[in-house]
Backbone as a chain_set.jsonl record, in Angstrom:
{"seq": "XXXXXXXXXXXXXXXXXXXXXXXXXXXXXXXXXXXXXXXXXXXXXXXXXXXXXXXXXXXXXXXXXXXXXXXXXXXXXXXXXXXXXXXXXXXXXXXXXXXXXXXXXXXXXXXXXXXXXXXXXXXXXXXXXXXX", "coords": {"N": [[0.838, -1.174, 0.0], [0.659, 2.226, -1.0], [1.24, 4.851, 1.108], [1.098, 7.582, 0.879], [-1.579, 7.669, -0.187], [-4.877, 8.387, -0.099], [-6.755, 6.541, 2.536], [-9.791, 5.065, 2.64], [-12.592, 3.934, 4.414], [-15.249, 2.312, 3.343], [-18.749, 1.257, 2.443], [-19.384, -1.948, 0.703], [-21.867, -1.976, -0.942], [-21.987, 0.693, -1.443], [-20.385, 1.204, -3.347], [-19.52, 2.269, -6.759], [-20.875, 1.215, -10.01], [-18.829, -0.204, -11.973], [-16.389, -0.023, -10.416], [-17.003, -2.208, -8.447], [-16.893, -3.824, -10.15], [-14.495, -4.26, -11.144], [-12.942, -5.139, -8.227], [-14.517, -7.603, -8.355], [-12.905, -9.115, -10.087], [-10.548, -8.76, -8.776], [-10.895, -10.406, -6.894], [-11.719, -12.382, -7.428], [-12.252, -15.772, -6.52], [-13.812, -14.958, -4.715], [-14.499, -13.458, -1.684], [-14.59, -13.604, 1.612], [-12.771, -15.289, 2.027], [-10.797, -13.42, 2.166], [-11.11, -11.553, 3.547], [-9.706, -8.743, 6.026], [-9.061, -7.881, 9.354], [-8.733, -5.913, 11.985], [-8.62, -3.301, 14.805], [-10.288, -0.586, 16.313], [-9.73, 2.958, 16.915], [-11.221, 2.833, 18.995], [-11.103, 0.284, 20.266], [-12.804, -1.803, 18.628], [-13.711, -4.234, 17.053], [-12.983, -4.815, 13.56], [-14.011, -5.436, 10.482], [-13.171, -6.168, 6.944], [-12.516, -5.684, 3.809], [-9.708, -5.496, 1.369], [-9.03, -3.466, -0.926], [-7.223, -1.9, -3.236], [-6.893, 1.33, -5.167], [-5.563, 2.837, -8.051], [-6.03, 6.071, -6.994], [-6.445, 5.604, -4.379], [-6.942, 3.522, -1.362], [-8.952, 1.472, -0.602], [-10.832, 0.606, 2.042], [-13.044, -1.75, 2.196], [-16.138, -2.548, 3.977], [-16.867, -5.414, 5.501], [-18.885, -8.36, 7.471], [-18.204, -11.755, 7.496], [-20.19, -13.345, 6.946], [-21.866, -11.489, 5.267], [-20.387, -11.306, 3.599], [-19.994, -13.465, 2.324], [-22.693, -14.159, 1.973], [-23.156, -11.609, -0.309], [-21.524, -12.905, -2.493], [-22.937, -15.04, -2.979], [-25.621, -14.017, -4.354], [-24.713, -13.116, -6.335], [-25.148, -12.714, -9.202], [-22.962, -12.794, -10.932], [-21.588, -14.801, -9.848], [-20.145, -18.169, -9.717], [-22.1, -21.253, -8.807], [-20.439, -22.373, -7.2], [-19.155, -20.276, -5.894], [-17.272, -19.238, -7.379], [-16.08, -16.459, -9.652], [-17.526, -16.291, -13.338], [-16.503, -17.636, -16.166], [-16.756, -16.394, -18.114], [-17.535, -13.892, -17.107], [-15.101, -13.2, -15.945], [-13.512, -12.548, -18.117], [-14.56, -10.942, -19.787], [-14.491, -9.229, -17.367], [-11.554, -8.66, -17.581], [-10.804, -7.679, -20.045], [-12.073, -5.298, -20.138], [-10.862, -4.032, -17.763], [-8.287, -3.903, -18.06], [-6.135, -1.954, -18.962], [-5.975, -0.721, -16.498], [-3.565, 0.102, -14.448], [-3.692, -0.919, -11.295], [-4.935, -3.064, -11.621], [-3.882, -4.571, -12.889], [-1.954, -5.325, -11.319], [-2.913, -5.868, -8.887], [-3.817, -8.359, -9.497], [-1.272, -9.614, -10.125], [-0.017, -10.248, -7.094], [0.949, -11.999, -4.633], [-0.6, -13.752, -2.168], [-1.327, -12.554, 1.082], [-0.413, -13.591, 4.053], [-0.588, -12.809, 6.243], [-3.629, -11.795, 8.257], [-4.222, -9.467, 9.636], [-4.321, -6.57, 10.763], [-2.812, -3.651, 11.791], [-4.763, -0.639, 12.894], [-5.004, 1.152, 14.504], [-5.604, 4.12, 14.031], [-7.606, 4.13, 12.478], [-10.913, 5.874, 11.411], [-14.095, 5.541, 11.919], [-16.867, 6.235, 10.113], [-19.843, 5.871, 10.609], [-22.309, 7.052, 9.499], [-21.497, 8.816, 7.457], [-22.792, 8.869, 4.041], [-20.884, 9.69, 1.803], [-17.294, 8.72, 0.873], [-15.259, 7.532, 3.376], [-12.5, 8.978, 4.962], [-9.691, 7.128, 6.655]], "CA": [[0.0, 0.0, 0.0], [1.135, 3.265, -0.401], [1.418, 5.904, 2.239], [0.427, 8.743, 0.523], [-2.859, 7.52, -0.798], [-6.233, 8.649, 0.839], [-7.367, 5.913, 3.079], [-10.994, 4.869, 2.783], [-13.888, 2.848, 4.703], [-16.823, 1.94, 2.663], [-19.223, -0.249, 2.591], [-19.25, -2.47, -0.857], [-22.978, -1.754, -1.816], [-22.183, 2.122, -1.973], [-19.523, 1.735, -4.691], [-20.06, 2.064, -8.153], [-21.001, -0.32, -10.636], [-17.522, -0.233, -12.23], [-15.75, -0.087, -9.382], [-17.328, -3.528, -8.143], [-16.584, -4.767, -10.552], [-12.94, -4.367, -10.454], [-12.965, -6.112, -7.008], [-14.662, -8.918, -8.025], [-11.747, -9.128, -10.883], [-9.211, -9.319, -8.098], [-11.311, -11.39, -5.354], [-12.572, -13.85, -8.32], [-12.722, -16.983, -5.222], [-15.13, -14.539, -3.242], [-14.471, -12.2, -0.486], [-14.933, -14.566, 2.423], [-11.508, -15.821, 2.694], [-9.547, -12.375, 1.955], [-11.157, -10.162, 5.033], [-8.944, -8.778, 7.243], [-9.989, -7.758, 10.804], [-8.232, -4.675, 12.766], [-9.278, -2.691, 16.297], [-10.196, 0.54, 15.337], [-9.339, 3.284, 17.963], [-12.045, 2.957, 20.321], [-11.081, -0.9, 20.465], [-14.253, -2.116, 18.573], [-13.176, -5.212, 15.638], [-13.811, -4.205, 11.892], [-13.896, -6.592, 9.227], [-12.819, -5.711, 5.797], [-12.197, -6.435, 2.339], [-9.115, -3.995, 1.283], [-8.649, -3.608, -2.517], [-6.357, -0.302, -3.613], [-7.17, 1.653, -6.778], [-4.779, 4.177, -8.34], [-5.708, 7.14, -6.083], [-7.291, 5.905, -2.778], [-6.705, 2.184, -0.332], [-10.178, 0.993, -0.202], [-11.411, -1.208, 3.071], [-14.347, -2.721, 2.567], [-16.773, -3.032, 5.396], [-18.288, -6.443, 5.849], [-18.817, -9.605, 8.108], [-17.705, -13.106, 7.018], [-21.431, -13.607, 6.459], [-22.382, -10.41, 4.348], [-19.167, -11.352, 2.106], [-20.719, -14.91, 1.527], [-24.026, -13.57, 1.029], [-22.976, -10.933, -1.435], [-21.288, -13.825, -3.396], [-24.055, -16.118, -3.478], [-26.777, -13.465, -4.607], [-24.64, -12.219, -7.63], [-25.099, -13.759, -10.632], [-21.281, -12.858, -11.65], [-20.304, -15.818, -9.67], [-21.122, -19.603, -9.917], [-22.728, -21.722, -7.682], [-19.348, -22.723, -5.919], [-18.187, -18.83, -5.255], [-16.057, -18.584, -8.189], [-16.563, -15.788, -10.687], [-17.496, -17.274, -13.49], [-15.399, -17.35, -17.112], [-17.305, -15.641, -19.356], [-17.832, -12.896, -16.501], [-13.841, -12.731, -15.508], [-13.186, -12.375, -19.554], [-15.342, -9.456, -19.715], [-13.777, -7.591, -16.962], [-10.019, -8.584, -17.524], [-10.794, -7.38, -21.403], [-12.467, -4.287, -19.682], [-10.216, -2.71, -16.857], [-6.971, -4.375, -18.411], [-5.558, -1.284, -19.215], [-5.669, 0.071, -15.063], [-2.147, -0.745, -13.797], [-3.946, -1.334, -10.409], [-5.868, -4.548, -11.573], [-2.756, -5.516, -13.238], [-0.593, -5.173, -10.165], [-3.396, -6.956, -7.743], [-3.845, -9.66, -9.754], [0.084, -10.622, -9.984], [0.438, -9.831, -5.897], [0.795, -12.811, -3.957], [-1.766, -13.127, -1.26], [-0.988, -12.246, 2.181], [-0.486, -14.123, 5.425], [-1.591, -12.275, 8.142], [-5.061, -11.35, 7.989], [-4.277, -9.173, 11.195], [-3.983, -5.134, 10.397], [-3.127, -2.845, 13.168], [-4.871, 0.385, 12.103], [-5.97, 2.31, 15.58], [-5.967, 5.493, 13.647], [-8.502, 4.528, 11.649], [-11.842, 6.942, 11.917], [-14.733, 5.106, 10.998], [-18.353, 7.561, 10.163], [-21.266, 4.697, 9.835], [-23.401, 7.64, 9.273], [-21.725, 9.461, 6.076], [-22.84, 8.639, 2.96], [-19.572, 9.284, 1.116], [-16.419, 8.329, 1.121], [-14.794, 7.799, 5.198], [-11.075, 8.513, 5.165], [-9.235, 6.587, 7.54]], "C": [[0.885, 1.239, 0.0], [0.623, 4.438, 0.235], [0.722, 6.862, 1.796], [-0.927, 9.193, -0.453], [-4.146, 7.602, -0.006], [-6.84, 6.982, 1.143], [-8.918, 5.734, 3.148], [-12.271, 3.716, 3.08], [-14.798, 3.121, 4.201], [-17.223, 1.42, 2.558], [-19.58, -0.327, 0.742], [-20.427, -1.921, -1.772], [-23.073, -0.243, -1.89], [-21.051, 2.483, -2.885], [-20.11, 1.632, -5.6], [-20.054, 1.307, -9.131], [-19.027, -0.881, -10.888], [-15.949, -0.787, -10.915], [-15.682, -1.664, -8.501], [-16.813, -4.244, -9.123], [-15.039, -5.297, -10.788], [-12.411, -5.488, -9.451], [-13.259, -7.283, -7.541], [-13.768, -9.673, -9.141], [-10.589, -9.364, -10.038], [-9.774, -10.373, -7.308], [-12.251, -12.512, -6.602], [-13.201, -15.259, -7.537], [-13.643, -16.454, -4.589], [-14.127, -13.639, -2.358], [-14.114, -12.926, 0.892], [-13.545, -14.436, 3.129], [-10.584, -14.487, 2.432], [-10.038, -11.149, 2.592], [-9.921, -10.161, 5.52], [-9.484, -8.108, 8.321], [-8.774, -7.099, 11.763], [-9.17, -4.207, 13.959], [-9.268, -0.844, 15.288], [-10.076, 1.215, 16.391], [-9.94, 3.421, 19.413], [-12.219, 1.013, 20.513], [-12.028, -1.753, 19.462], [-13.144, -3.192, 16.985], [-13.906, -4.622, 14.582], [-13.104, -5.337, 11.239], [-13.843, -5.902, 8.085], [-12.748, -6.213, 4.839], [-11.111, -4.85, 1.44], [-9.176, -4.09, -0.242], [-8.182, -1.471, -2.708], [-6.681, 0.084, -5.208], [-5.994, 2.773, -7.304], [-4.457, 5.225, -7.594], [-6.343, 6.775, -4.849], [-6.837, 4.373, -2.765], [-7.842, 2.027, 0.087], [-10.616, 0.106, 1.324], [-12.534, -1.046, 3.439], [-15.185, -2.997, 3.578], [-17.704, -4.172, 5.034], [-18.265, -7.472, 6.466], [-18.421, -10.454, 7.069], [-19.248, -13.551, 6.269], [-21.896, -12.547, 5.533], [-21.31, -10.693, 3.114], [-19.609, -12.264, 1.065], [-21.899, -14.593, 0.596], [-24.181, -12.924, -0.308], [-22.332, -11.947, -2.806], [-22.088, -14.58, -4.357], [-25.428, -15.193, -4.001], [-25.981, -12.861, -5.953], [-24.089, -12.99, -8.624], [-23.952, -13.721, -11.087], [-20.735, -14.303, -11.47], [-20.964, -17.447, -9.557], [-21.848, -20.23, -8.517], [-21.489, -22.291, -6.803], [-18.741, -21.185, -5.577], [-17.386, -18.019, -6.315], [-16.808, -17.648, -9.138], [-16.44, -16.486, -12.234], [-16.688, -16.841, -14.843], [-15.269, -16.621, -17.815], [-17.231, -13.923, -18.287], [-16.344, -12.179, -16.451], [-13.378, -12.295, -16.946], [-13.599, -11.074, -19.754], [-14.706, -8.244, -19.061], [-12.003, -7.287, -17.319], [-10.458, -7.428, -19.028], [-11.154, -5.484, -21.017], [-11.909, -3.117, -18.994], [-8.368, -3.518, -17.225], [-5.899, -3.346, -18.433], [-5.251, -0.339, -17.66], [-4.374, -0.963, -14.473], [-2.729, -0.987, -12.314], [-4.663, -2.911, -10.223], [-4.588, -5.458, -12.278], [-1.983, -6.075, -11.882], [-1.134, -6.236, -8.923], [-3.224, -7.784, -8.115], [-2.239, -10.639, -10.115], [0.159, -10.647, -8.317], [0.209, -11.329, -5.211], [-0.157, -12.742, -2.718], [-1.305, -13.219, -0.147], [-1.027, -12.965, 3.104], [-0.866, -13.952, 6.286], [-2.329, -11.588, 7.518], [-5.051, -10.577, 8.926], [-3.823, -7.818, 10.519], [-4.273, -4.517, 11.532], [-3.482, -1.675, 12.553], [-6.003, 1.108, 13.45], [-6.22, 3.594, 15.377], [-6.844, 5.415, 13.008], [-10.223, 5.367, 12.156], [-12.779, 6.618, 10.889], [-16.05, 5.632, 11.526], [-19.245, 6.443, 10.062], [-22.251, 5.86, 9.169], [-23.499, 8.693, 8.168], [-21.726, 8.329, 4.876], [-21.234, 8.489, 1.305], [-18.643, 8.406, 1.608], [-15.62, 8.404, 2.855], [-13.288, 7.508, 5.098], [-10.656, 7.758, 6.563], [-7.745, 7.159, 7.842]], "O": [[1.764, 1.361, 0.853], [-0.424, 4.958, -0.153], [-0.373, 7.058, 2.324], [-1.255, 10.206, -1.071], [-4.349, 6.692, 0.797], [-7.289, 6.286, 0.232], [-9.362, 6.525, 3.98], [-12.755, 2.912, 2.283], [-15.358, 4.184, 4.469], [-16.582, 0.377, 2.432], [-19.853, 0.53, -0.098], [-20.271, -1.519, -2.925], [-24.117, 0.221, -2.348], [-20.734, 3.632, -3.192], [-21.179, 1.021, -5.617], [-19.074, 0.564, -9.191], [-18.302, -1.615, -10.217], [-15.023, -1.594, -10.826], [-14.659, -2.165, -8.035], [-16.273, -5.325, -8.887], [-14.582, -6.43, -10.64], [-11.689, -6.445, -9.73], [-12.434, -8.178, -7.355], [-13.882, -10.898, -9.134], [-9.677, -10.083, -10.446], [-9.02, -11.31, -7.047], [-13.251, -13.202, -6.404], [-14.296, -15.752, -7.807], [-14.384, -17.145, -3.889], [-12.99, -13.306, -2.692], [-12.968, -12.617, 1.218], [-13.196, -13.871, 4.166], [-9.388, -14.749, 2.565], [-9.628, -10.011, 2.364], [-9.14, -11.112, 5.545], [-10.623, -7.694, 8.102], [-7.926, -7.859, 12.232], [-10.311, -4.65, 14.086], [-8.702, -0.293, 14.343], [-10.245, 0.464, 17.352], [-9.491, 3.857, 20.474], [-13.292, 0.507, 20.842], [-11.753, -2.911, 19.779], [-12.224, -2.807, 16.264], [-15.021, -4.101, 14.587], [-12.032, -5.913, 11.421], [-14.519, -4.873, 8.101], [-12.928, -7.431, 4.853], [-11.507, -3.74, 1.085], [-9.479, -5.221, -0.62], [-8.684, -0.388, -2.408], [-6.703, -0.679, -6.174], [-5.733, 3.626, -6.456], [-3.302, 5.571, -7.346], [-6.826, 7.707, -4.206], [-6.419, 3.86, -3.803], [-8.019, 2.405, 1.245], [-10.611, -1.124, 1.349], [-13.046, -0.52, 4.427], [-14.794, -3.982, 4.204], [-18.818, -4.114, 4.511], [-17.244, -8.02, 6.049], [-18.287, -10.065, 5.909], [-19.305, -14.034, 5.138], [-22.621, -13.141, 4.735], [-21.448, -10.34, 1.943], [-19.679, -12.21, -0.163], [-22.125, -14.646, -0.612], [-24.924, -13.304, -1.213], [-22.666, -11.71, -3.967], [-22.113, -14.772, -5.573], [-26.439, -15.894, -4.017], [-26.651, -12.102, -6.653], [-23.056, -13.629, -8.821], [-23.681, -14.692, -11.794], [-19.963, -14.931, -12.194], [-22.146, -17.712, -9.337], [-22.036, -19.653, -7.446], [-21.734, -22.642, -5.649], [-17.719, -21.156, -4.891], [-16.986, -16.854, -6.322], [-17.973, -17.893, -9.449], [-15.443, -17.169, -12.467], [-16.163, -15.729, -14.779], [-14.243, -16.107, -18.262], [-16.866, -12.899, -18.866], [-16.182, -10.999, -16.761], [-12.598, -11.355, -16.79], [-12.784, -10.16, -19.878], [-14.44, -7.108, -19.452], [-11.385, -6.222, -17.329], [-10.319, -6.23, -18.778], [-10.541, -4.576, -21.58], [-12.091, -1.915, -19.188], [-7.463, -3.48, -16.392], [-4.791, -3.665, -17.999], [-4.44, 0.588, -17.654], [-4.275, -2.16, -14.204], [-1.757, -1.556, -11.816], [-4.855, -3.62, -9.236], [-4.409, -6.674, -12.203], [-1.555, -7.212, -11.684], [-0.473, -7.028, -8.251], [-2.46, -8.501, -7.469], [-2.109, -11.85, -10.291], [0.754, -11.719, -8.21], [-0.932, -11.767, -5.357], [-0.461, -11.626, -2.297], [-0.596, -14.225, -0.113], [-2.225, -13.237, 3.184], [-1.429, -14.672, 7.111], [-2.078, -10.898, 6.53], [-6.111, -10.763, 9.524], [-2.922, -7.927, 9.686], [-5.307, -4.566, 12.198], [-2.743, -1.359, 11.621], [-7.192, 1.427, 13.417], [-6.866, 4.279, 16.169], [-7.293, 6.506, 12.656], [-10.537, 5.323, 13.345], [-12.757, 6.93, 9.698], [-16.434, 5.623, 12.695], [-19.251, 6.092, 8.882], [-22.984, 5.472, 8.259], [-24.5, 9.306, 7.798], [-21.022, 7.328, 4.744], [-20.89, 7.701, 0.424], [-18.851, 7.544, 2.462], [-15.524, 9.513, 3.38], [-12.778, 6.388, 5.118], [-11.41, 7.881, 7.528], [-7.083, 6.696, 8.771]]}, "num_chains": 1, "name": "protein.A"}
């Protein structure tokens, strides 16, 4: 991640079409297994789903169960989780040209699911974007 990119909590169903779809271009297996889970400064656990775009470090707000759910209700992805061929064809062919979907999709996937981030400053109650 880099440093000097605006930090932002949002929850998934207030991004934009495009934008989703991106994500589900890097998280093709689902969401599920690639939360991570931080204290936020008033102690309280947050669950996530991070994905970085060009100018901002996205994290995702959602339970283990809202990740699943969102999986299994969107026709992108098959009945086992995966996105499905014809769908992933579409978007690779689509956002191919954003060096950020290039760059996730070579990145090896991470080990610790554990992010210390007590500065983060999370609004439930704006509508936009919530830097962190």
């Amino acid at each position: 991640m880099t440093s000097s990119k605006p930090r932002v909590i949002k929850d998934y169903n207030k991004l934009d079409k495009e934008l989703q779809q991106q994500i589900k271009l890097i998280y093709a297996d689902g969401f599920a297994d690639n939360l991570i889970h931080f204290f936020d400064k008033n102690g309280q656990k947050i669950t996530v789903l991070p994905f970085e775009t060009e100018d901002k470090y996205y994290m995702l707000r959602m339970t283990e169960n809202e990740a699943v759910a969102l999986v299994d209700e969107d026709e992108d992805y098959d009945d086992d989780g995966f996105l499905k061929d014809e769908v992933k064809q579409e978007y690779v062919d689509k956002y191919s040209e954003l060096d950020h979907i290039a760059e996730q999709m070579n990145e090896e996937e991470e080990d610790d699911d554990e992010a210390d981030a007590d500065d983060v400053d999370d609004d439930d109650e704006a509508d936009n974007d919530d830097d962190f």
